[in-house]
KEBAGU-104374 format. One record per residue: residue in one letter; x, y, z of N, C-alpha, C, O, CB in turn. Coordinates in steps of 0.001 Angstrom, whole numbers, plus 500000, padded with zeros to 6 digits. Glycine has a CB too. Example, Ala and Ser with C-alpha at 12.3 -4.5 7.8 and 13.67 -1.06 7.14 Angstrom:
BEGIN
a513190494310507800512300495500507800513200496700507800514236496681508465511308495527509046
s512850497750507080513670498940507140512900500030507870513409501138508039514084499402505725
This chain:
BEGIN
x500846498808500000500000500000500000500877501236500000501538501437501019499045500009501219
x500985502216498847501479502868498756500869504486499121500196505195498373501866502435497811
x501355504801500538500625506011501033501909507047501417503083507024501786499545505604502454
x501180507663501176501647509385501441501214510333502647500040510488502982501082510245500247
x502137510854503166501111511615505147502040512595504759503236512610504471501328510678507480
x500598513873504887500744515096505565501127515399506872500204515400507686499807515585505491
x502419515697507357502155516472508881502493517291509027503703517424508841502484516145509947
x501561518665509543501373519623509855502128519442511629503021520290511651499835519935509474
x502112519012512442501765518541513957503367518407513971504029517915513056500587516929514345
x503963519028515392505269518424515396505306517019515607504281516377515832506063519002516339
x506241516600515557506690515360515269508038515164515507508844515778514808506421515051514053
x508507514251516562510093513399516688510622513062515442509709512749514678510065511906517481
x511948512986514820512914512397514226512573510941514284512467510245513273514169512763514794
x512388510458515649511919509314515696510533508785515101510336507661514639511992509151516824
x510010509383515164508786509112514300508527508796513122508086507758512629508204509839514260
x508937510101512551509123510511511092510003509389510408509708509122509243509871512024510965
x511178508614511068511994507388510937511065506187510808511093505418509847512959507208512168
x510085506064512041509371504893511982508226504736510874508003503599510456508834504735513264
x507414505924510325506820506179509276507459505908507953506861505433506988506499507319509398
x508887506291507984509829506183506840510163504880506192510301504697504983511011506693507235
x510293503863507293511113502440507209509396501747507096509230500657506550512448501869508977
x508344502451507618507247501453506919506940501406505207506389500494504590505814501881507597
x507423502552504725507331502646503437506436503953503426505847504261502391506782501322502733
x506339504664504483505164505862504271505888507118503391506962507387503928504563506555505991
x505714507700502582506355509132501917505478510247503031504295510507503250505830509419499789
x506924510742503602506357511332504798506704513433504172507758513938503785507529510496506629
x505681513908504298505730515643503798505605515857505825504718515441506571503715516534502286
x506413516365506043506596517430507126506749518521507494507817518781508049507078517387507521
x505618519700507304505029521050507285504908521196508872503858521746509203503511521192506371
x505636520876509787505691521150511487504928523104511595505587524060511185508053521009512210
x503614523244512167503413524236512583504112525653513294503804526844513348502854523782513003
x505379524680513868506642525364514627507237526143513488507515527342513505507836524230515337
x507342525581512830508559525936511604508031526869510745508663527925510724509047524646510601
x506644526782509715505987527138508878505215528495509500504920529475508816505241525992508426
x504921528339511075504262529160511586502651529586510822502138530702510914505252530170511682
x502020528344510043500819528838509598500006527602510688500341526572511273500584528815507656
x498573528563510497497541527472511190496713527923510067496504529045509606496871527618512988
x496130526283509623495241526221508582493532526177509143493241525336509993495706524883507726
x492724526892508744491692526853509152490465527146507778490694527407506597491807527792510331
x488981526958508585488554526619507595488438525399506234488089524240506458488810527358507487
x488718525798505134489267524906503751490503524686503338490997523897502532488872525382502615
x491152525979504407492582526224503866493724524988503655494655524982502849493196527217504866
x493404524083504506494028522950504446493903521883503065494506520861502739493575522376505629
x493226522377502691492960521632501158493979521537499904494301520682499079491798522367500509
x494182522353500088495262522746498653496491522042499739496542520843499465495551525060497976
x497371522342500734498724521509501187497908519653501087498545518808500458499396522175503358
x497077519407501491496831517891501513496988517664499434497942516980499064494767517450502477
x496151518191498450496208518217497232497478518122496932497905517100496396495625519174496724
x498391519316497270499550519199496854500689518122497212501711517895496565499879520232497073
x500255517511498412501122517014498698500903515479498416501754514618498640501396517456499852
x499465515216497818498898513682497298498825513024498734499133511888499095500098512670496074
x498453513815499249498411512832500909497435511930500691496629512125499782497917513711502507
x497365510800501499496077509705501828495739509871502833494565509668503143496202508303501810
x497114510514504136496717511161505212497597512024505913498812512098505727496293510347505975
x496944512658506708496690513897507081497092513970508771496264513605509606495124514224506680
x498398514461509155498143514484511076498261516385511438499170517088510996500058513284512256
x497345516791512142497519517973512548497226517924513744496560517077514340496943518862511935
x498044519432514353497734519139515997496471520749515859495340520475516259499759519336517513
x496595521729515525495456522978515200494759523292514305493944524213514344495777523981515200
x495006522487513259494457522732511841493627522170512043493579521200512800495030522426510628
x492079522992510931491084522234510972490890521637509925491053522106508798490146522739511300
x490421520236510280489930519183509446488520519196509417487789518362509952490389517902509857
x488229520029508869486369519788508903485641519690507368486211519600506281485489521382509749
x484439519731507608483808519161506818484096519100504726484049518203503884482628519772507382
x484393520661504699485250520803503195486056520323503163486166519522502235485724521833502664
x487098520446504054488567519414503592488255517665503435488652516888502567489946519556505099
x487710517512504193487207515825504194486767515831502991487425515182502178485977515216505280
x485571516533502520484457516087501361485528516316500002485470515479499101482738517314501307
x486345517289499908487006517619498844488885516871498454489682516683497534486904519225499100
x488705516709499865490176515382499757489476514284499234488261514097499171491055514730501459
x490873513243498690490652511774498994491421511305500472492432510631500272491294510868497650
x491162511506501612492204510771502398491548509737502904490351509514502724492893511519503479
x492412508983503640491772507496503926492504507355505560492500506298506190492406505994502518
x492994508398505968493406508365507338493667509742507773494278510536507058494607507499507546
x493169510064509049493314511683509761493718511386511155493090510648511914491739512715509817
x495076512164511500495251511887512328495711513204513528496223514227513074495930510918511941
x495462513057515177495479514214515327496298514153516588496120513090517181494190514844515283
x497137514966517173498517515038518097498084515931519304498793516772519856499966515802517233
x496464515520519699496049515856520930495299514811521175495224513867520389495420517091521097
x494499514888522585493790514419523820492099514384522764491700513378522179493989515824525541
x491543515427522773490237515531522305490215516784520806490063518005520814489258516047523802
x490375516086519977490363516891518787489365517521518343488831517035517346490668516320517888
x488706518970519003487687519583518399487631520197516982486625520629516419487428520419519166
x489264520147516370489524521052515029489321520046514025489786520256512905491097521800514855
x488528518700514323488189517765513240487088517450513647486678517252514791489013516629512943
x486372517384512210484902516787512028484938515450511704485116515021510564484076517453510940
x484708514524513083484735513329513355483262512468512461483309511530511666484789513334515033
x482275513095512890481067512846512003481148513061510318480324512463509627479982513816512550
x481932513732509826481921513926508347483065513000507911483152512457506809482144515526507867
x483950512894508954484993511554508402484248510031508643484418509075507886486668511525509465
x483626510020509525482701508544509582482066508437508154482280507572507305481288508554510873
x481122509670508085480320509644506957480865509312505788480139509237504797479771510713506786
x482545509000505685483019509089504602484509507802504721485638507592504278483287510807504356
x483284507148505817484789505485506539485587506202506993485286505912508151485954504216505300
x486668507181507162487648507699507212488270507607508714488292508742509192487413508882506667
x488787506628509625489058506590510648489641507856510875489928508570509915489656505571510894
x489895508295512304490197509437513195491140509055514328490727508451515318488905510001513783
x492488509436514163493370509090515665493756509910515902494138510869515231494429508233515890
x493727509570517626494754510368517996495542509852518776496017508722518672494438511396518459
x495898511223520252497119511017520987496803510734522182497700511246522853498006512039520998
x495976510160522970495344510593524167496603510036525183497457509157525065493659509887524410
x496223511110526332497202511534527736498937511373527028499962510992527593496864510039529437
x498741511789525744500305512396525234500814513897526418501952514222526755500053513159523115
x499595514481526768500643515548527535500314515500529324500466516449530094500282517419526827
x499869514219529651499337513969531063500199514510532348499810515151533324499201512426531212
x501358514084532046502529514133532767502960515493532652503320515947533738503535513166532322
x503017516047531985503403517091531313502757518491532300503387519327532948502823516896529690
x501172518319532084500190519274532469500167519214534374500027520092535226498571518765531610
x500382517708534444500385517795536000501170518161536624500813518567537730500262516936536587
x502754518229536258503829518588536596503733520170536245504188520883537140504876517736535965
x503157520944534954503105522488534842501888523074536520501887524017537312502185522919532795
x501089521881536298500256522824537540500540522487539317499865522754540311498411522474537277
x501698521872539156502473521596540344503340522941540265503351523847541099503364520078540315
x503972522870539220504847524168539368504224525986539624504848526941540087505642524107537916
x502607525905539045501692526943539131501623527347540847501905528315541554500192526402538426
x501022525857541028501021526057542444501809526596543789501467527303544737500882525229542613
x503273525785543343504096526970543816504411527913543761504605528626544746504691527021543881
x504598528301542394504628529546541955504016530791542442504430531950542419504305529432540975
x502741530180542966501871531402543585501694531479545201501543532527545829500350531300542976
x501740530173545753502172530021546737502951530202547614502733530306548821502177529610546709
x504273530268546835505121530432547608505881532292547293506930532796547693506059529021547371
x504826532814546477505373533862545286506923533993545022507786534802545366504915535379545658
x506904533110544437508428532499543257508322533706542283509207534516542560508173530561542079
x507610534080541319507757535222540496507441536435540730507791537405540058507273535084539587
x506584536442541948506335537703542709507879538180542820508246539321542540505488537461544285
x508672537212543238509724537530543856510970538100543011511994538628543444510009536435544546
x510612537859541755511408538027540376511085539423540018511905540314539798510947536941539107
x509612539527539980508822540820539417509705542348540453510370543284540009506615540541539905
x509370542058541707509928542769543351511148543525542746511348544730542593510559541400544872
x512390541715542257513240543222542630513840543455540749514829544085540376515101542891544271
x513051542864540079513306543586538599512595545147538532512540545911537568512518542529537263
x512260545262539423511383546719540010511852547619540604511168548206541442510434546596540880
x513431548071540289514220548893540901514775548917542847515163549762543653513444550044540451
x514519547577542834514488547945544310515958547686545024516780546875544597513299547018545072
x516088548298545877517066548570546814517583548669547974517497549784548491517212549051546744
x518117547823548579518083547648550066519462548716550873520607548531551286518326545761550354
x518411549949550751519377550913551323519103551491552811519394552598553264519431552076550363
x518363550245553517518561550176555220517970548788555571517706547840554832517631551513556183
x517857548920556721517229546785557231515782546956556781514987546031556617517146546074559625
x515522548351556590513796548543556703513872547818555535513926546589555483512858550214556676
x513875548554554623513791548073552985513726546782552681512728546339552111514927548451552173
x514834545947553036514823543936553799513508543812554460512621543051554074516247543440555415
x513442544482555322512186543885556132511010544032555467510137543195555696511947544509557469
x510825544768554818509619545327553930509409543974552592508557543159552240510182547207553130
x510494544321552289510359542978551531510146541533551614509625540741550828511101542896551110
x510777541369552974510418539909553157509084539670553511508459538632553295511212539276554155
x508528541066554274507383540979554532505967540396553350505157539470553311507350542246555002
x506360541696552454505716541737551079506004540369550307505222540040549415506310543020550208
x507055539592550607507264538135549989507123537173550571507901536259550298508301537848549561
x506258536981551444506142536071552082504676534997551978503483535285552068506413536688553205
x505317533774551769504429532684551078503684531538551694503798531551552920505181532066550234
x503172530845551369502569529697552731503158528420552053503477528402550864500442529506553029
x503299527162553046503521526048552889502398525406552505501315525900552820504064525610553820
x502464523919551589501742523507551025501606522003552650500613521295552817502289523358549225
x502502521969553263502433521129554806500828521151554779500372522138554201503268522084556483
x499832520197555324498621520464555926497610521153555830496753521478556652498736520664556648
x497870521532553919496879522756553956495942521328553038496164520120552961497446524773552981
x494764522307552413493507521257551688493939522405550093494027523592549781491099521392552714
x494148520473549283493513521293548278492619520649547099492830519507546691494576522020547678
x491665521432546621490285520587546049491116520625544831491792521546544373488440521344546004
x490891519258544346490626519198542488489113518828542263488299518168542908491685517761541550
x489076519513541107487840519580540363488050518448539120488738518760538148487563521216539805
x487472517236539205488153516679538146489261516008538385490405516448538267488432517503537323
x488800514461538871489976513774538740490050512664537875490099511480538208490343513396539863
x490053513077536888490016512310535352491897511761535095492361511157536061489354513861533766
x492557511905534262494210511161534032494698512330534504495499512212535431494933510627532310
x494385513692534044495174514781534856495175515105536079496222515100536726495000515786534508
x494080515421536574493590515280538141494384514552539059495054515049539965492293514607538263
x494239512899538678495021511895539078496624512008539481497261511853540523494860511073538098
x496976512394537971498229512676538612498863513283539683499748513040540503498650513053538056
x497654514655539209498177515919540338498293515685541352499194516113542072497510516997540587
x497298514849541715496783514843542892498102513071543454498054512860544666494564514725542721
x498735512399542919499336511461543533500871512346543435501631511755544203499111509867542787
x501606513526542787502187514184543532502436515199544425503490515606544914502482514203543224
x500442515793544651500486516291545935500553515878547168500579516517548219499808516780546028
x500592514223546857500252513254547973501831513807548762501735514078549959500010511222547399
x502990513937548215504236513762548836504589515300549726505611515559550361505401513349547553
x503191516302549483503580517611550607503054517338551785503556517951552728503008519115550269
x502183516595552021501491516371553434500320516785553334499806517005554431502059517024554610
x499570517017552310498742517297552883497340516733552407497440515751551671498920518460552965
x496127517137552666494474517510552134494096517194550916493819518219550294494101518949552103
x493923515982550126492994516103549258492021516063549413491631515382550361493002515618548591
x490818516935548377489431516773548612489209517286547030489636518258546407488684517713550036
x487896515600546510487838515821545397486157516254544925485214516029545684488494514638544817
x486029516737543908484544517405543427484911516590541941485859516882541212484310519615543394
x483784515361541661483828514097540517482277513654540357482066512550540858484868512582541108
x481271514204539833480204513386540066480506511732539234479675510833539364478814514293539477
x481520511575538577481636510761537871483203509587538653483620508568538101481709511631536385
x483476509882539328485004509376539813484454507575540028483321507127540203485724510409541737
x485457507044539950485454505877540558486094506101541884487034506877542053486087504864539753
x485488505318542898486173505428544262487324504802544658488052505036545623485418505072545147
x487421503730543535488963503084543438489782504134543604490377504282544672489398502345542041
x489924505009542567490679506083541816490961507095543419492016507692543634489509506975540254
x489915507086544264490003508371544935490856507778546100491829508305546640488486509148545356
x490362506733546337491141505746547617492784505437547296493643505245548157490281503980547711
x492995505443545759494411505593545418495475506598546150496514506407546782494375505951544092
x494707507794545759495469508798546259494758509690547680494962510861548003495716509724544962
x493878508660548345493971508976549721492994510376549805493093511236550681495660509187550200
x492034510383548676490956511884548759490420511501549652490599510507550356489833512409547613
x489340512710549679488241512968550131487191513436549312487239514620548981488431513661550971
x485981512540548810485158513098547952484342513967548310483678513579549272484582512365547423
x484063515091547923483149516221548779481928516838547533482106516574546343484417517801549463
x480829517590547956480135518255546959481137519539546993482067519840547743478439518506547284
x480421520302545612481222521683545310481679522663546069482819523117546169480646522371544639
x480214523090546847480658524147547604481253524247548829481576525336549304479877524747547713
x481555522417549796482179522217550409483746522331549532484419523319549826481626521163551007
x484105521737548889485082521992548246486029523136548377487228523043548640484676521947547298
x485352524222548163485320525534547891485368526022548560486066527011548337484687526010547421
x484714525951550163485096526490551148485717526263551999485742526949553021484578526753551493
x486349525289551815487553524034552877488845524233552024489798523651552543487038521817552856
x489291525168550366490380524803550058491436525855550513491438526815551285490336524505548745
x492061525431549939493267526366549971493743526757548981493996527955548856494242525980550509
x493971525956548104494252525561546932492898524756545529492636523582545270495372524617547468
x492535525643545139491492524478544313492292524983542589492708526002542039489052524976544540
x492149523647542326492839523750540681491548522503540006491219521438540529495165522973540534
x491065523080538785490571522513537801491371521689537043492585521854536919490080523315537150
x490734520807536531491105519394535562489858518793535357489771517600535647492160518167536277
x488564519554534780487793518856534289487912519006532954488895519637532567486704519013534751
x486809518390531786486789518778530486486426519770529911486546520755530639486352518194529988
x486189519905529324485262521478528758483883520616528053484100519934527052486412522763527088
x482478520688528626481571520690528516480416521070528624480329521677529692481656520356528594
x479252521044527986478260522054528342477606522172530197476998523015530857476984521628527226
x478039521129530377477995521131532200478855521190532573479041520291533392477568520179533036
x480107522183532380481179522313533185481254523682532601481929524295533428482433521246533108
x481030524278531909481259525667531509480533526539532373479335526552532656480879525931530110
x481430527229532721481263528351533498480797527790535029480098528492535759480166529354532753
x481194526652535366480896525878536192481246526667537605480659526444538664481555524598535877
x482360527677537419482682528545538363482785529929538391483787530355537817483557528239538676
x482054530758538885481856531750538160481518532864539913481512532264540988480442531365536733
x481329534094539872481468534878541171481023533563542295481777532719542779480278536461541203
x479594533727542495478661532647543126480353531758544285480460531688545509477619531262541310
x481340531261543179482021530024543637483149530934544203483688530713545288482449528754542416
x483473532003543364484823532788543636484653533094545604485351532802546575484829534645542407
x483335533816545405482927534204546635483041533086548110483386533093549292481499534597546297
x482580532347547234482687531085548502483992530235549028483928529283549807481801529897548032
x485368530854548355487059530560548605487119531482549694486500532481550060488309530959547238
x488146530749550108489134531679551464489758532929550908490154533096549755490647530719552153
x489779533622551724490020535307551016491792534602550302492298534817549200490190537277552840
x492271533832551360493827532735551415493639532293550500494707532129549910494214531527552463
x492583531858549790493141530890548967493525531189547213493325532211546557492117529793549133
x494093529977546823494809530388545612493828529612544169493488528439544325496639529746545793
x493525530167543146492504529176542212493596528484540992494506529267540718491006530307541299
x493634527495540423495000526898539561493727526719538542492666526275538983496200525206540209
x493854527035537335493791526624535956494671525860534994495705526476534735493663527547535454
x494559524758534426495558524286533193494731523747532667495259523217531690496815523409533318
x493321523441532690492227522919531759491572523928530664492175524093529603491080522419532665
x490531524503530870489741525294529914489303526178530515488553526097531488488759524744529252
x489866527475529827489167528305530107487587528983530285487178530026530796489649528594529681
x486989527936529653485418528410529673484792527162530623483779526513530364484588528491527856
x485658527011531772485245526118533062485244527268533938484798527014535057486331524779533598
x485589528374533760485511529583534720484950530520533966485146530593532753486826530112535319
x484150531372534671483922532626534365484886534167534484484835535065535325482910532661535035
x485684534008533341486704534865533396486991535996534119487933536205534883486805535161532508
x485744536962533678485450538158534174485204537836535535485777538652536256484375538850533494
x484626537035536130484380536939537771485040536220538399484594535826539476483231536554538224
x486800535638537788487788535485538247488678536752538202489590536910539012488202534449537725
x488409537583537304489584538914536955488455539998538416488925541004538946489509539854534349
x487715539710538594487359541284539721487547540580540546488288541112541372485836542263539943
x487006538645541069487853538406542442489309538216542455489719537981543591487395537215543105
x490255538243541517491850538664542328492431540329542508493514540720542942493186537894541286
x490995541277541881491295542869542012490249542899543055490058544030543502491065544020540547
x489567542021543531488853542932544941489484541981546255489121542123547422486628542900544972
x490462541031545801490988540115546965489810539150547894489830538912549101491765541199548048
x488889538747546938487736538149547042488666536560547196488235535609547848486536538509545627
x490072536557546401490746535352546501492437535808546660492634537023546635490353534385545105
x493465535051546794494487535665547144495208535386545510495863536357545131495205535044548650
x495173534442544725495657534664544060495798533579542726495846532451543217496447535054544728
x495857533520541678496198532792540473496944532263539932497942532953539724496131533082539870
x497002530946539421497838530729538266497180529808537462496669528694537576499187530270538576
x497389530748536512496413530470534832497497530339533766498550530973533706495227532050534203
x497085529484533008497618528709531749497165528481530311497751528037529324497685527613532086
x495319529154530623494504528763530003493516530199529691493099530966530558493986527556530728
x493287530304528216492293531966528855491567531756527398492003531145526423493455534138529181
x490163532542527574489342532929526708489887533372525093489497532956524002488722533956527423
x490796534243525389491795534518524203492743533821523648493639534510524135492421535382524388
x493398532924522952494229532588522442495438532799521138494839533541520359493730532010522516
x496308532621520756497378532783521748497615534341522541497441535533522289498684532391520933
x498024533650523433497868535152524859499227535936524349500167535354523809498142534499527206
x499185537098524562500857537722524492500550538881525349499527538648525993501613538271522748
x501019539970525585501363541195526087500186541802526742500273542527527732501905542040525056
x499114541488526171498094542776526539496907542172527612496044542860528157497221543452524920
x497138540417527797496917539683528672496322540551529928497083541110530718498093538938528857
x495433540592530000494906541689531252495426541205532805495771541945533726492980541717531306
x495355539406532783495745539328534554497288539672534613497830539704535718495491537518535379
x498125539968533296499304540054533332499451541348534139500507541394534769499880539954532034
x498624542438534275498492542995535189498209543407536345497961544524536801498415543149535024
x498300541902536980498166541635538704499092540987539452498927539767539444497055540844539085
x500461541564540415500807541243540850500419539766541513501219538836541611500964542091541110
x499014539736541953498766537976542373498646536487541408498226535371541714497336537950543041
x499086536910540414498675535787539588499746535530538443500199536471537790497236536079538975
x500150534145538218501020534212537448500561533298535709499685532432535697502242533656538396
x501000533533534965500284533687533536501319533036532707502377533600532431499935535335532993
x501044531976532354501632531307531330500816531022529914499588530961529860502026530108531930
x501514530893529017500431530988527872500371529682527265501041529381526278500752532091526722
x499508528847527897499008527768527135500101526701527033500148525970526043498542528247525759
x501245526564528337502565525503528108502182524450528627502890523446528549503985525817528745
x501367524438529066501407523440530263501771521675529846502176520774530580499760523564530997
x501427521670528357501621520495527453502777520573526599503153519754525761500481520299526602
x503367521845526983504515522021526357506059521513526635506850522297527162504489523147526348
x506439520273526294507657519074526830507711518602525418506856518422524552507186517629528196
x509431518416525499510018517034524505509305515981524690508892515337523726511497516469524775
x509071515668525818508538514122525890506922514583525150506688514095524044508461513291527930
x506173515235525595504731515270524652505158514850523696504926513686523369503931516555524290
x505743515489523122506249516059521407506511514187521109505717513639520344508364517571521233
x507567513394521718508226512236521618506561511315521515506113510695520551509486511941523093
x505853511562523079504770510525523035503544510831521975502922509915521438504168510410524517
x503316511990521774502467512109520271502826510605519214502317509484519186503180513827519270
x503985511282518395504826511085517480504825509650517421504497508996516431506062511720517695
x505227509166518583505259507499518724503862506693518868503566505599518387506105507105520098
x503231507411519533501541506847518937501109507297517793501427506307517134500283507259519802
x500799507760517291500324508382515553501190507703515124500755506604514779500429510098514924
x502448507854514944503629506673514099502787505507514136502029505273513194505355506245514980
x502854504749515152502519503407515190501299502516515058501102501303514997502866503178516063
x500223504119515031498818503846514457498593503704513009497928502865512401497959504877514834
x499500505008512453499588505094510761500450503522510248500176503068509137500747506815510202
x501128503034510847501649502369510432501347500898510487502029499999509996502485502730510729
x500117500775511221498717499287511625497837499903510657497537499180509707497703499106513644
x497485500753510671496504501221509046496788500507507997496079499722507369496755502740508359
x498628501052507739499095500703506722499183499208506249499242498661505148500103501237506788
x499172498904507182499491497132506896498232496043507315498295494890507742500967496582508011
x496957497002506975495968496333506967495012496381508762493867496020509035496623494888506392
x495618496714509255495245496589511125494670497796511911494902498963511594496715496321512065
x493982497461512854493121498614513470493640499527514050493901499159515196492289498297514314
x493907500443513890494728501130514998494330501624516269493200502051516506495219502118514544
x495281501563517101495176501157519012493819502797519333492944502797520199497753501530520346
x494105503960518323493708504869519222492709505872518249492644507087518064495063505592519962
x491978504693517739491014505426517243489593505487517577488897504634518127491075505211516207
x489147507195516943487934507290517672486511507304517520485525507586518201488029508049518099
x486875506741515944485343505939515725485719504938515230486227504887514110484167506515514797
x485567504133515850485607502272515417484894501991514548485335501324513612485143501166516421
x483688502371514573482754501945513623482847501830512241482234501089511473481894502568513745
x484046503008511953484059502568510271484959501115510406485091500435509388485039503987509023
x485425500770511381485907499428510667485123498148510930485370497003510550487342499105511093
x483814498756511896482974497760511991482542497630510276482755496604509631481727498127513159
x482024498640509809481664498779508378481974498009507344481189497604506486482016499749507988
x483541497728507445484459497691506677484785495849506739485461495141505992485629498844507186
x483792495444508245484255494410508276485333493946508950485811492817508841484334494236507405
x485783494980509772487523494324510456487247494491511452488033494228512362489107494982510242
């Protein structure tokens, strides 16, 4: 079977090798490099040109024109839940759908471990302080500062996850090693899962008013959107700190941005925002309490490596007749007979 793959999506050396030695003619258009995101149809003409059969992107959309107006016979995609492909118009047309799932698990739990301190302990507060002209020209000035920098221990405090799905999980089995409080908000959890890492399952607004720390890791769904919004802000410890690395439209933005300017909460760290990609004009970038990363949290060699090596090894069971491990409508191969 002589096939041809588009990838748009970074991709390992290693990969691109294992695609190579199956016999795949591999076009590698890495988003990093090219700096375009295809949207809309736009993706039509690079798949045309390039005689693809298939197609891996990690932002580009694959929707309904590109499907109907390609021939491809495989789409593949270098995230968790691929909303930038029309999964229903590729069924409609056999066209299996893979992806990468918990390629950046490790990744995200370890960025919102580091959030957590970050704000906690104000680690960049502390950067911001003295990139701010400051000067210790008596003990006052020291004292003032240490005062103004001074952070809490994560020892014995509580902190809620929202969502303890593969990310959650994690977080939550290396918060196990500070000492302290889990307490989880899951209408869906298995209790196996919670007894693992030693929670406490609670409703919301207990949650909320027992944390210290509450960080999201649910999905983005029509019952989770805006799932937190003043109503919840209000009901945190003036102490406590709110962690984002999921979706931004699990909070109500605006009634997270007036509770860290009315100190309704003590403070932030967000990863995730209404706007995308974030740069300069980032509004919480203008609050000393909160620290603002733009969308890294999945951002690791190893993602990049574990993508690459699943999609590799899916395109390459396609190729040789076989189902591949991580696809997300089966059904066309019920169709198909396999």
């Amino acid at each position: 079977m002589d096939v041809k793959a588009l990838i748009t999506a970074p991709f390992s050396e290693s990969g691109l090798k294992t695609l190579r030695d199956a016999g795949v003619t591999v076009v590698h258009q890495s988003w990093l490099e090219t700096g375009k995101l295809y949207l809309g149809d736009s993706l039509t003409k690079p798949i045309k040109e390039a005689g693809a059969d298939v197609v891996v992107v990690e932002g580009d959309e694959v929707k309904e024109e590109v499907i109907a107006s390609t021939s491809l016979k495989l789409i593949g995609s270098a995230r968790n839940d691929p909303n930038n492909i029309s999964i229903p118009a590729a069924t409609a047309k056999r066209i299996p759908v893979i992806s990468a799932p918990g390629r950046n698990t490790n990744a995200v739990a370890e960025h919102t471990i580091g959030l957590i301190l970050s704000v906690a302990r104000k680690i960049v507060s502390c950067e911001r302080f003295l990139k701010g002209d400051f000067f210790v020209n008596s003990f006052g000035d020291f004292a003032r500062m240490y005062k103004t920098l001074a952070g809490f221990e994560l020892y014995g405090r509580s902190v809620g996850i929202i969502g303890l799905g593969s990310i959650g999980f994690e977080v939550a089995k290396r918060l196990q090693a500070f000492g302290l409080r889990l307490l989880v908000y899951d209408p869906y959890v298995d209790n196996t899962r919670v007894r693992q890492v030693g929670a406490e399952v609670v409703k919301l607004d207990e949650l909320l008013k027992r944390s210290d720390i509450v960080t999201i890791h649910c999905p983005p769904t029509p019952e989770t959107k805006g799932m937190i919004g003043a109503k919840q802000f209000a009901q945190m410890k003036k102490t406590a700190i709110f962690i984002n690395t999921a979706r931004a439209m699990v909070a109500d933005e605006a009634a997270l941005l007036d509770a860290l300017k009315s100190a309704t909460i003590a403070g932030a760290g967000l990863d995730v925002f209404s706007m995308e990609p974030v740069d300069s004009d980032n509004v919480f970038l203008g609050l000393d309490n909160v620290v603002v990363t733009p969308h890294m949290g999945g951002n690791t060699i190893e993602t990049m490596e574990r993508q690459s090596a699943m999609i590799a090894a899916d395109i390459v069971a396609f190729v040789r007749g076989k189902r591949p491990l991580h696809v997300l409508n089966p059904e066309v191969f019920e169709r198909r007979g396999k």
